[in-house]
C-alpha positions in Angstrom: 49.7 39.3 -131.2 49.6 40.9 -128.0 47.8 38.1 -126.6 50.1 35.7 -127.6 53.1 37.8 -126.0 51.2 37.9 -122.9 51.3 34.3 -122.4 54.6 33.9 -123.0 55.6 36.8 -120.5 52.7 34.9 -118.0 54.6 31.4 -118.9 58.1 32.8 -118.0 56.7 33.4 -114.8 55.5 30.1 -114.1 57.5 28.1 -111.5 57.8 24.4 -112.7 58.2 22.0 -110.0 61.3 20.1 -109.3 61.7 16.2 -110.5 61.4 15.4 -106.1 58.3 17.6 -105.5 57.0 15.7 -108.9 57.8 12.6 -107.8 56.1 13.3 -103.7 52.7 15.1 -105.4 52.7 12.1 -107.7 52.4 9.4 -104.9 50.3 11.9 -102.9 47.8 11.2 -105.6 48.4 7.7 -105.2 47.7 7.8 -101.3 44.7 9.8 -102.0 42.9 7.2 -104.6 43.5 4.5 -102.3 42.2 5.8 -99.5 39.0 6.7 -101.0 38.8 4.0 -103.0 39.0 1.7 -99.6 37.0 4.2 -98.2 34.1 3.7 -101.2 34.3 0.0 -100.8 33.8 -0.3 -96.9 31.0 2.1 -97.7 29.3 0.0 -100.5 29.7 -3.3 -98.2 28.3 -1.7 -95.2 25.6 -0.2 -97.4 24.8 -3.3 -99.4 24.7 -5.5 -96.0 22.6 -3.5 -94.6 20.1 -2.8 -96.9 20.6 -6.9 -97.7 19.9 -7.2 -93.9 16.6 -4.9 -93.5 14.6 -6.8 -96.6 15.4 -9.9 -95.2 14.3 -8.7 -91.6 11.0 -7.3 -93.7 9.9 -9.7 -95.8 8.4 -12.2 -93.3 6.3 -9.1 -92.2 4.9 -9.1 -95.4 3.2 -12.6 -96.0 
């Protein structure tokens, strides 16, 4: 039991945030994803275009 009561006194102390600074971490979170998801894609292109570009650059060295 006195585990239990000392997570409710813990939880009384908890600040909550307000419905605005919900709302602003919330599209925060948003900003975040799609920047790193734009970021992951322009990384996978210049990636796959390059590896695409150095087999095709190798291959006639080959036969």
């Amino acid at each position: 039991m006195k585990f239990i009561k000392g997570i409710i006194e813990e939880m009384k102390l908890t600040t909550w945030p307000t419905r605005q600074q919900s709302i602003r971490d919330f599209f925060q979170v948003i900003e975040y994803t799609i920047f790193f998801l734009v970021f992951i894609v322009v990384f996978d292109w210049i990636s796959k275009n390059g590896i695409t570009t150095a087999v095709n650059h190798l291959l006639p060295l080959l036969k």
